[in-house]
C-alpha positions as CSV (number, residue, x, y, z in Angstrom):
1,X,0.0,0.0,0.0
2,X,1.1,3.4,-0.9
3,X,2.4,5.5,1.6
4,X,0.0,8.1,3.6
5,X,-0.2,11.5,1.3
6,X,1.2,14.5,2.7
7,X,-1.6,16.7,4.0
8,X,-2.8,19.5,1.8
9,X,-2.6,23.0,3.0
10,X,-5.9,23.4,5.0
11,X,-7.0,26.4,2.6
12,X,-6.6,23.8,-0.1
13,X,-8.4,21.0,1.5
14,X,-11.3,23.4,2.4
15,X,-12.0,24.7,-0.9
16,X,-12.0,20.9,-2.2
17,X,-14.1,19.6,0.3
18,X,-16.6,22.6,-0.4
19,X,-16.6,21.5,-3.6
20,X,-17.8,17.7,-2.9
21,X,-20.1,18.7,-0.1
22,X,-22.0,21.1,-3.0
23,X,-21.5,18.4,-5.8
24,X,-22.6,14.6,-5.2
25,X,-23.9,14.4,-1.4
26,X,-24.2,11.0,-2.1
27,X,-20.4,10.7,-2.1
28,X,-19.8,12.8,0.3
29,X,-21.8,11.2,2.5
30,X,-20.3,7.9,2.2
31,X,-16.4,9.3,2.3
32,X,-17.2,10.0,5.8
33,X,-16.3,6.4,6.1
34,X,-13.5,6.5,4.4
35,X,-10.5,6.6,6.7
36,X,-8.3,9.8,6.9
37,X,-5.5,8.4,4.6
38,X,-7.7,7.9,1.9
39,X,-10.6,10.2,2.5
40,X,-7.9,13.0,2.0
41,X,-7.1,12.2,-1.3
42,X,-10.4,11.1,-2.4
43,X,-11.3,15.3,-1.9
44,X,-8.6,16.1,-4.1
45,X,-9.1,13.8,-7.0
46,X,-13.2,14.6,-6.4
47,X,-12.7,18.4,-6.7
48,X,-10.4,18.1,-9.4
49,X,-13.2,16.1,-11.0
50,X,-15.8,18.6,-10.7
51,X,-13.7,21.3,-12.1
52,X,-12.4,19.8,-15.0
53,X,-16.5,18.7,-15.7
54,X,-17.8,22.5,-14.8
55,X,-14.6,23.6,-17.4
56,X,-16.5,21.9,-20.0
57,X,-20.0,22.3,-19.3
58,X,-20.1,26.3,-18.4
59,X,-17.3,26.9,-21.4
60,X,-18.8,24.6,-24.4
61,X,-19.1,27.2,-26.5
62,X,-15.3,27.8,-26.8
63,X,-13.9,25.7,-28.8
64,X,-10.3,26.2,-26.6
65,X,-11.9,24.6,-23.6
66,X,-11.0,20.9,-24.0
67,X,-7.2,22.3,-25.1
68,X,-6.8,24.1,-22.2
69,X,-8.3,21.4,-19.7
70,X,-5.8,19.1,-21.4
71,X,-2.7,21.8,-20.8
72,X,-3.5,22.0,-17.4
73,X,-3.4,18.1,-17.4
74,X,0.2,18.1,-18.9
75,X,1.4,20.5,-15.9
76,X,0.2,18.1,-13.5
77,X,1.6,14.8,-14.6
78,X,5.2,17.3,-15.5
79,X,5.4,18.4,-11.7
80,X,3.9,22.3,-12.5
81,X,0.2,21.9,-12.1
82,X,-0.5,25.6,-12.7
83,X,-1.4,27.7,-9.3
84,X,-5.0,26.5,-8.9
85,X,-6.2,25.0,-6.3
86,X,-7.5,21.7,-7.7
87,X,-4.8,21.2,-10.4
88,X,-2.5,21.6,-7.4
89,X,-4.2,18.4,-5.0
90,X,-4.7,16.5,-8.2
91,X,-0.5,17.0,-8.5
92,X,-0.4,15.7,-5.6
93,X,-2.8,12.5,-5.6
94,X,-1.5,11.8,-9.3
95,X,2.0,11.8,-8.6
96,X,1.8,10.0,-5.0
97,X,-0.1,6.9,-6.1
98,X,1.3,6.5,-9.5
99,X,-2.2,7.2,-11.1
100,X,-1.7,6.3,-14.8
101,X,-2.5,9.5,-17.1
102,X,-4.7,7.1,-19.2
103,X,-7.2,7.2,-16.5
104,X,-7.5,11.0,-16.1
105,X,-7.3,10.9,-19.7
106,X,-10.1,9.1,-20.3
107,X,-12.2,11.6,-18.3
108,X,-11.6,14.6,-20.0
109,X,-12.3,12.4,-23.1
110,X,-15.8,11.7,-21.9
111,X,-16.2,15.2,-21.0
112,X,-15.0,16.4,-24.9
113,X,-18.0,13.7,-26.1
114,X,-20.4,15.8,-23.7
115,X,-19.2,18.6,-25.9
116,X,-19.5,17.4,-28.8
117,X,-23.3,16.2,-28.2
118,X,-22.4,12.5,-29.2
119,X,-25.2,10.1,-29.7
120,X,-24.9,6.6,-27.9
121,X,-27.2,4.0,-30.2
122,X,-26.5,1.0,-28.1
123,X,-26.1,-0.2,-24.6
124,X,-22.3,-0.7,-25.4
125,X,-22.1,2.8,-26.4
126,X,-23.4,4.1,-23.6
127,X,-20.8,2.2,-21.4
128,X,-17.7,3.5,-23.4
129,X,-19.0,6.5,-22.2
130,X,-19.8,5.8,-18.7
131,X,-16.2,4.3,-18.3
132,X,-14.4,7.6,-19.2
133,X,-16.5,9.7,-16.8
134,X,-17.3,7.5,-14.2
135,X,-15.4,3.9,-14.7
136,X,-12.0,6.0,-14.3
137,X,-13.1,7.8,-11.3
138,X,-13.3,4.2,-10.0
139,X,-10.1,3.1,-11.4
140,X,-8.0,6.2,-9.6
141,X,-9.9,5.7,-6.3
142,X,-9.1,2.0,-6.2
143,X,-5.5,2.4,-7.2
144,X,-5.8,5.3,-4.2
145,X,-6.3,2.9,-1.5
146,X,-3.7,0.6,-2.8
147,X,-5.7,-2.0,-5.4
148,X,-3.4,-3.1,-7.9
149,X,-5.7,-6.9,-8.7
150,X,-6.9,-6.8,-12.0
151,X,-10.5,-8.1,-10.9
152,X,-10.7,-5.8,-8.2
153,X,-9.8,-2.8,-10.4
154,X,-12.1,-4.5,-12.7
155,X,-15.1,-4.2,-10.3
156,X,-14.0,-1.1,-9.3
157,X,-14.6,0.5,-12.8
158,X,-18.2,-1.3,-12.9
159,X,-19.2,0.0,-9.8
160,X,-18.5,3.1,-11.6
161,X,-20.3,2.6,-14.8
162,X,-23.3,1.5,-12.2
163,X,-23.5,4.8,-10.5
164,X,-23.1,6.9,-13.7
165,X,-26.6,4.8,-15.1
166,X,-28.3,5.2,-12.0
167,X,-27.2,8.7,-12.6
168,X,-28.4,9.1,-16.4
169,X,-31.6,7.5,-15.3
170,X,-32.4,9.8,-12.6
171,X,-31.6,13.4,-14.9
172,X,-33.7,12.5,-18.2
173,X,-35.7,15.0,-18.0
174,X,-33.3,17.2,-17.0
175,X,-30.5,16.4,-19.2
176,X,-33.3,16.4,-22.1
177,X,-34.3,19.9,-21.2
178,X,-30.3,20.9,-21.4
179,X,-30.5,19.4,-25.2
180,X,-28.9,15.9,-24.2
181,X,-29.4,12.6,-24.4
182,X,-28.4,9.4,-22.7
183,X,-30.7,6.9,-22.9
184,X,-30.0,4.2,-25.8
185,X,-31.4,5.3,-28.8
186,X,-32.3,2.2,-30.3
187,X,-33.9,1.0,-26.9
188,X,-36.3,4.3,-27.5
189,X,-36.7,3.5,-30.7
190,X,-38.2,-0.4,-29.8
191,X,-40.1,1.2,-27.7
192,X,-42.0,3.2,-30.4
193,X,-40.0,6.8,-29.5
194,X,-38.2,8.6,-31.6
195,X,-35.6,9.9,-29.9
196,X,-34.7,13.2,-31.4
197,X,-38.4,14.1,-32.0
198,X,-38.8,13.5,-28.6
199,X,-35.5,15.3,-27.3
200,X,-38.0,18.5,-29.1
201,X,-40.5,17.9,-26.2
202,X,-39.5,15.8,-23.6
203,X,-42.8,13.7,-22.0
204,X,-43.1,10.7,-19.7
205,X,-44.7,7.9,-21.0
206,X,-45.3,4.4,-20.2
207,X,-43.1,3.6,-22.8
208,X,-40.3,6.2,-22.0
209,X,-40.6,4.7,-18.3
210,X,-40.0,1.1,-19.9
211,X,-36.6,2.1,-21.5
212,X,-35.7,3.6,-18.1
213,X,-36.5,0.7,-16.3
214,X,-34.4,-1.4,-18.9
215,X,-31.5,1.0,-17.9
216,X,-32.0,0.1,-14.0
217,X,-31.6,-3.6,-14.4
218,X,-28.4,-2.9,-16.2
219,X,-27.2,-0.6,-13.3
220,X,-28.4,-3.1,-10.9
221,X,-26.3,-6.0,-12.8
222,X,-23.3,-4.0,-12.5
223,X,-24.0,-3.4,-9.0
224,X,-24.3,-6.9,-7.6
225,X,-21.0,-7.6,-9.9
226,X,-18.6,-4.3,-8.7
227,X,-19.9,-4.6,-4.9
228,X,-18.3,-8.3,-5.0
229,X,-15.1,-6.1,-5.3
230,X,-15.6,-4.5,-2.3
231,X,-14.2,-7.3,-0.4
232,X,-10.9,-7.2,-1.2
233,X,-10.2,-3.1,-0.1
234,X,-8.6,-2.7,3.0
235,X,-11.1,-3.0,5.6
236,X,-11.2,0.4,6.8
237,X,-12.7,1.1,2.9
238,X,-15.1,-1.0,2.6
239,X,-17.9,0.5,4.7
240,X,-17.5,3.7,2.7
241,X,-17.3,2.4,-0.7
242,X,-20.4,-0.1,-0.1
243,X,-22.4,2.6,1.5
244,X,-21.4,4.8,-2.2
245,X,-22.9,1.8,-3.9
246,X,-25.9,1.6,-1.8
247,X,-26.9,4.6,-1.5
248,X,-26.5,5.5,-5.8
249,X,-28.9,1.9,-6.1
250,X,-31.1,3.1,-4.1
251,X,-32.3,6.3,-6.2
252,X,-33.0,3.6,-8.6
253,X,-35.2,2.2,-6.4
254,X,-36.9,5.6,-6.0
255,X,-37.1,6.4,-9.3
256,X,-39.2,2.7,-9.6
257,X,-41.7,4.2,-6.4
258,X,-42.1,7.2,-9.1
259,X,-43.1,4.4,-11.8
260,X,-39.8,5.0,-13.3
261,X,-41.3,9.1,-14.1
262,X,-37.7,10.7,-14.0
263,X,-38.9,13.7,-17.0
264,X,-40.6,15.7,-14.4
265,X,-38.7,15.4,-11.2
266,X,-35.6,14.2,-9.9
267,X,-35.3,11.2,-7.5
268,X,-34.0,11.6,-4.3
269,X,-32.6,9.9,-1.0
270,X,-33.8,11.2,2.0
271,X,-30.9,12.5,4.7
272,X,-32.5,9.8,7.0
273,X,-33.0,7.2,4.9
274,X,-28.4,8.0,3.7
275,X,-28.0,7.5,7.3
276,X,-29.5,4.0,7.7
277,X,-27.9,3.0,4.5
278,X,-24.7,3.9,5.9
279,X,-24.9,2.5,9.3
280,X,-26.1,-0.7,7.1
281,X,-23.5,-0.6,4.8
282,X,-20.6,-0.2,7.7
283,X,-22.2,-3.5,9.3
284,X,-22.4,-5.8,5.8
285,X,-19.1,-4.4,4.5
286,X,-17.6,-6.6,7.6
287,X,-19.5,-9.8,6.3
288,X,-16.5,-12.5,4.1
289,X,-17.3,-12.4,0.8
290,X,-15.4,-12.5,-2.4
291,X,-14.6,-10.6,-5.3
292,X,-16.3,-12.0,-8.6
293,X,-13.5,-13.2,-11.2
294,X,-15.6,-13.3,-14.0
295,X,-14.7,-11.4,-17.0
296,X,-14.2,-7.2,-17.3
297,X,-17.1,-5.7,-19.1
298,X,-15.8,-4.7,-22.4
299,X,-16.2,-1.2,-22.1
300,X,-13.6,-0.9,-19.2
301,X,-10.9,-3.1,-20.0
302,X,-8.8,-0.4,-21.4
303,X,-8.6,1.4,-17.9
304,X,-8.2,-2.1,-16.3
305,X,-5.1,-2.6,-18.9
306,X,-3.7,1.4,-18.4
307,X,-3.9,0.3,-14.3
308,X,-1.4,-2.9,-14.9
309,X,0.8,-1.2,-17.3
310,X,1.1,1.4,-14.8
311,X,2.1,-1.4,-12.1
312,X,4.1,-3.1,-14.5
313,X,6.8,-0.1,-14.9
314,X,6.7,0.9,-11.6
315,X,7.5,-2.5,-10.8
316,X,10.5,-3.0,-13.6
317,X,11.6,0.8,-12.8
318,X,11.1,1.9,-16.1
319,X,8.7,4.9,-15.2
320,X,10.9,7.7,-13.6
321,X,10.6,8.7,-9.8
322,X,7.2,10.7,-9.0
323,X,7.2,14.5,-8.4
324,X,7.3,13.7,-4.6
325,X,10.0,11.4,-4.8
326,X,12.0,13.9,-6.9
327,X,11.6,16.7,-4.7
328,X,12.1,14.4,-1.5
329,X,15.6,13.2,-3.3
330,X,16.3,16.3,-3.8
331,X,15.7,17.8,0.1
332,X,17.3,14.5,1.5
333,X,20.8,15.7,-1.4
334,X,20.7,19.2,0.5
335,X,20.9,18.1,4.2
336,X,23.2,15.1,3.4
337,X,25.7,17.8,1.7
338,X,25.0,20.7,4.4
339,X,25.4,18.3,7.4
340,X,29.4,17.8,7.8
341,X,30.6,14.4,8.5
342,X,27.6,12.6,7.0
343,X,28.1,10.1,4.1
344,X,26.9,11.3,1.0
């Protein structure tokens, strides 16, 4: 396991944590689980997250945006994140665990499809997309708290892809009224909606609420297959990253109480009924189970791959020392040649 981070400045650790408490409350009310060691970092990548996605989605009508999200990217993985806030604690998390640049990467790539308004036709389209914006999140937080198993990572990116369709099913209507569109076309369209017609004037139907249900059981799938995952964290994780999981199924379940009507509200979890969850989830994630071996969904495999590549050079030395290590070499030079009579 990776040694502890170093803490960020406390300014820098406020303005991050700010940042998750306003964003996914889901998440943030599961990292109160996490331990210290890892909830630290899990702030930073978070609010680095949330920036680069607020870059795109308040700038998309510049066509410089995606360049200049994928500049500040370059700083960080060189050492000279430029002097914001998140770029800086993503340095940091980036450079301490050895977070492959595929992963981030593959974000910012999901957020440039946002952009560009791409179209997902299938099922399988829609999870290339969910593992760039969501899978890879799951990647870096696994690698985070020391995961280097290829199933586990594996899981870990499903778990991912689960929360991100929980989380398309939940904002239809709302993506819809922002001009987008998640839901498998072709799904819409065997259920006798044309999609871009309807895009024109979003409606709940029966039939809309059938495609959305379809969407569920895919999430739920995914669910049952990433939680299995869970087991091999480090225990102190696992009570925070099941509750994560719990808590994202169980606005599906809401949205099923609502007839699966997601076009003219959004589904919600109740701050009472988060806290049972958690207190639920910190008692079953003590409970032996195993993590499932079976075979990576297609649409991850590539961050599963970028996550053992990663391992590999580490592991043969080929990739050079990390920013921290550099700069740690470089402090530990200075005292050995100020300090007389020590070896240098």
């Amino acid at each position: 396991m990776p040694d502890p981070a170093p803490p960020l400045p406390s300014i820098d650790l406020a303005a991050c944590e700010e940042l998750m408490r306003g964003g996914s409350k889901s998440f943030f009310a599961a990292s109160s689980l996490l331990p210290q060691r890892v909830r630290m970092p899990a702030i930073a990548l978070y609010a680095f997250c949330r920036v680069a996605d607020d870059a795109i989605d308040e700038h998309d009508d510049d066509p410089l945006a995606m360049q200049k999200l994928e500049k500040r990217l370059e700083a960080i993985y060189n050492g000279q994140p430029e002097p914001i806030i998140e770029d800086r604690a993503m340095a940091m998390v980036a450079h301490r665990y050895g977070l492959p640049r595929q992963l981030p990467e593959a974000l910012l790539e999901g957020f440039a499809w946002d952009a560009a308004g791409r179209r997902y036709e299938t099922l399988d389209d829609l999870h290339h997309y969910c593992a760039r914006v969501a899978g890879s999140v799951g990647a870096m937080m696994a690698m985070i708290m020391g995961v280097k198993n290829p199933y586990v990572l594996a899981r870990a990116c499903e778990l991912g892809n689960a929360m991100q369709l929980t989380n398309i099913a939940r904002d239809v209507g709302e993506d819809a009224r922002n001009g987008r569109l998640y839901l498998p076309r072709r799904w819409m369209r065997e259920a006798g909606i044309h999609p871009d017609a309807w895009l024109i004037c979003p409606q709940f139907t029966p039939a809309l609420g059938d495609v959305i249900g379809r969407l569920l059981l895919e999430a739920d799938r995914l669910y049952r297959l990433g939680s299995s995952g869970i087991a091999a964290l480090p225990r102190d994780c696992r009570g925070a990253i099941l509750a994560a999981s719990t808590i994202y199924a169980e606005i599906g379940r809401v949205i099923a109480d609502r007839q699966m009507n997601s076009v003219n509200g959004r589904a919600v979890v109740g701050s009472t009924r988060k806290l049972t969850l958690l207190c639920i989830a910190k008692a079953r994630a003590q409970l032996p189970t195993r993590c499932d071996t079976a075979a990576s969904l297609p649409a991850i495999q590539f961050l599963v791959d970028a996550c053992a590549l990663g391992s590999e050079r580490k592991i043969n030395g080929i990739t050079p020392k990390s920013f921290d290590e550099r700069c740690e070499w470089v402090i530990d030079l200075f005292e050995r040649l100020s300090t007389p009579g020590r070896p240098s």
